[in-house]
C-alpha positions in Angstrom: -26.0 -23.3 -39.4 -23.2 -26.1 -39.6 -20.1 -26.3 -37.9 -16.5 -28.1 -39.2 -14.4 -26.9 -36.5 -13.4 -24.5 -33.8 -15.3 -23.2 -30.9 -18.3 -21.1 -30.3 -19.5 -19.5 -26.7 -22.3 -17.3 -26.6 -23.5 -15.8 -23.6 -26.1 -13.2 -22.3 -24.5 -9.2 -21.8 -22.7 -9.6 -18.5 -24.7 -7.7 -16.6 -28.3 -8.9 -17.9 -31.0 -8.9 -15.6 -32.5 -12.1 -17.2 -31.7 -15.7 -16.1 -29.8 -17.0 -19.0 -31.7 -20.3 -18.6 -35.0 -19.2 -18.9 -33.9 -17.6 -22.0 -33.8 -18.5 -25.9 -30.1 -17.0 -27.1 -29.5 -19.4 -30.2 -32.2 -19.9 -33.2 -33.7 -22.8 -34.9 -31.2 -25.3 -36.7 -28.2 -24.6 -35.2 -25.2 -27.2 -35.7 -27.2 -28.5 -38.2 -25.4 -31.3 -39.9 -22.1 -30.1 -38.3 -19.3 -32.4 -38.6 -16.9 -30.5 -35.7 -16.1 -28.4 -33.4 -17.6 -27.1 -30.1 -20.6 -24.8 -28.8 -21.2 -23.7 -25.7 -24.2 -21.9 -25.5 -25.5 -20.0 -22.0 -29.6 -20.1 -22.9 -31.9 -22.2 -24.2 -31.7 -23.5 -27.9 -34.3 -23.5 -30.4 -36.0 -25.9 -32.4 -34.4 -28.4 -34.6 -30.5 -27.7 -32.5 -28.2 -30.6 -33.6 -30.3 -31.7 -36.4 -27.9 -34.3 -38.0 -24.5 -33.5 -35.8 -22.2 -36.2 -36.6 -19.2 -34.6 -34.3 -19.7 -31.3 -32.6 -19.8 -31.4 -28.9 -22.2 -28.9 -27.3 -23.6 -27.6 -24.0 -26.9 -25.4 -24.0 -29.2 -24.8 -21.0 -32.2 -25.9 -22.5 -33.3 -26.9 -26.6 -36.8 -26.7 -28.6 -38.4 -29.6 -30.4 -36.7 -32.1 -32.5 -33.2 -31.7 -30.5 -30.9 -34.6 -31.7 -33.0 -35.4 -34.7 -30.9 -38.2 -37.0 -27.7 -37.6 -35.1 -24.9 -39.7 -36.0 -21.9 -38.4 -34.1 -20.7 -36.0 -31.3 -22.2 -35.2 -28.2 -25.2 -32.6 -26.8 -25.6 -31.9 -22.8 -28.9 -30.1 -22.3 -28.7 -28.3 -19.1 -32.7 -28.2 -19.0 -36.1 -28.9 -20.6 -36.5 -30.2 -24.0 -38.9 -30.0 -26.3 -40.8 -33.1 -28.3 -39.2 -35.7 -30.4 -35.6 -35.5 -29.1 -33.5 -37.9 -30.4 -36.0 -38.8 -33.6 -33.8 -41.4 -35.9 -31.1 -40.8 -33.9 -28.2 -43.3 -35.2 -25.0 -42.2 -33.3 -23.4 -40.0 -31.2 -25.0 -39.4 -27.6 -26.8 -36.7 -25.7 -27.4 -35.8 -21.8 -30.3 -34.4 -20.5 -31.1 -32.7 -16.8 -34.9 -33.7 -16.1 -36.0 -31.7 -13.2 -39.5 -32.3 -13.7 -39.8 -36.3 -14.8 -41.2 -34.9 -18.1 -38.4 -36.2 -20.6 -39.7 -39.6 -20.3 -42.9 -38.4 -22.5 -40.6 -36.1 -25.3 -37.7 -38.1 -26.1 -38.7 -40.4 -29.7 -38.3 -44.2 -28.1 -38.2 -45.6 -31.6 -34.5 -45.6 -32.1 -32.9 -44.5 -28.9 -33.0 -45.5 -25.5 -32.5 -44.0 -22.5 -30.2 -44.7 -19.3 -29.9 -42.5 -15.6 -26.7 -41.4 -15.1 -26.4 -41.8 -11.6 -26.3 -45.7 -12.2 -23.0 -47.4 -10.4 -21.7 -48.7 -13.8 -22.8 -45.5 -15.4 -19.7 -43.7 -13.3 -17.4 -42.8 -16.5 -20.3 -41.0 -17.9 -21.1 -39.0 -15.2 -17.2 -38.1 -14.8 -17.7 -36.8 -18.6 -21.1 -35.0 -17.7 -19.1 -32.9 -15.0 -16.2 -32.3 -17.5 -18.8 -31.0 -20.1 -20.6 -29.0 -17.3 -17.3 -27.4 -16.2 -16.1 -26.5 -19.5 -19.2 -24.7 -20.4 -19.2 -23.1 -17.2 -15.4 -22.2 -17.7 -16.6 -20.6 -21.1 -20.0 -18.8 -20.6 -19.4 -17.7 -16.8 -23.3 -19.2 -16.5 -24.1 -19.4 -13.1 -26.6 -22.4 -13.7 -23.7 -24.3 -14.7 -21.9 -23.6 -11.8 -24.6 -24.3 -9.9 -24.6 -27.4 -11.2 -21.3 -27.7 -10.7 -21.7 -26.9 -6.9 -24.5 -29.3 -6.2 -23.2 -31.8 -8.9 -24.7 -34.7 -6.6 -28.0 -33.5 -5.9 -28.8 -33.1 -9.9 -26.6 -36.5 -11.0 -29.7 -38.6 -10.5 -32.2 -36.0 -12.8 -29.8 -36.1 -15.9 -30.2 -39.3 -18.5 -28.0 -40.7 -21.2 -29.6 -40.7 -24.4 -28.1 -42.9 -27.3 -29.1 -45.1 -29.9 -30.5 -48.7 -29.8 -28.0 -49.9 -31.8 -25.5 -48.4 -30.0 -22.7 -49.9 -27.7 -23.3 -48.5 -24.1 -20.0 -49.7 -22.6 -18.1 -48.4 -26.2 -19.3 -44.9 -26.5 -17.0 -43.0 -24.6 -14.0 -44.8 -26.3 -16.1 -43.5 -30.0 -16.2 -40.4 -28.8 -12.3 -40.4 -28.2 -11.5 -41.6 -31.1 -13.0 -39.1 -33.2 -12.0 -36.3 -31.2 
């Protein structure tokens, strides 16, 4: 379930006839409460993924409910569709999520996080970051949605959204995130 340190990638058979984004490969509660460490995961994540991270960094291609529930550290880039209540008591740390649809607007918990488009002018370290986090994964799992992504980085840019917390420091988050790392 947790995670202190080191670096997991889990991806599909090679030669799979499913899309690895339409697809759940990790189970409920993963990283829960991990303190390190990455994951890289090409598929969708269940339920409850990330549940009180407070420093992994991970990339999955979609999650289940509750993604990001009481985070306090690290970072999660969802590649995809979420599920309800992302980012519940969410107190640090910092997630990205690809909207396609316009539906995130309607799952992500608005109580204690807020959310920003990354395709904002001043939002232009963040989206360097987002295409650093896209290109590892994609480095890692071989996933072809991450490199198509990667390909047509400008064309999805504008569906991706910041999520962090209220409280939180937009112009000091990246500079967190280095210093923990």
């Amino acid at each position: 379930k947790g995670m202190a340190g080191g670096k997991l990638v889990i991806y599909p058979p090679r030669n799979s006839r499913f899309s690895s984004r339409d697809t759940v490969i990790i189970g409920n509660t993963c990283l829960y409460g991990a303190t390190g460490g990455r994951l890289f995961a090409a598929g969708i994540a269940g339920e409850r993924f990330g549940v009180r991270n407070s420093g992994a960094h991970a990339v999955v291609e979609g999650a289940g409910d509750h993604c990001c529930e009481y985070m306090t550290g690290g970072v999660i880039t969802v590649l995809g569709p979420t599920g309800v209540n992302f980012g519940a008591g969410m107190t640090g740390g910092f997630a990205y999520v690809l909207d396609q649809d316009r539906s995130f607007i309607d799952k992500y918990n608005s109580e204690l996080v807020e959310i920003h488009r990354v395709s904002a002018e001043y939002m232009e370290p963040y989206r360097n970051h987002l295409r650093s986090n896209i290109r590892e994964f994609t480095l890692e799992t071989q996933s072809s949605w991450g490199a198509h992504l990667l390909e047509n980085f400008e064309d999805y840019v504008g569906k991706f959204w910041l999520v962090k917390p209220k409280a939180a420091d937009l112009d000091r988050l990246l500079s967190r995130l280095r210093d923990t790392d």
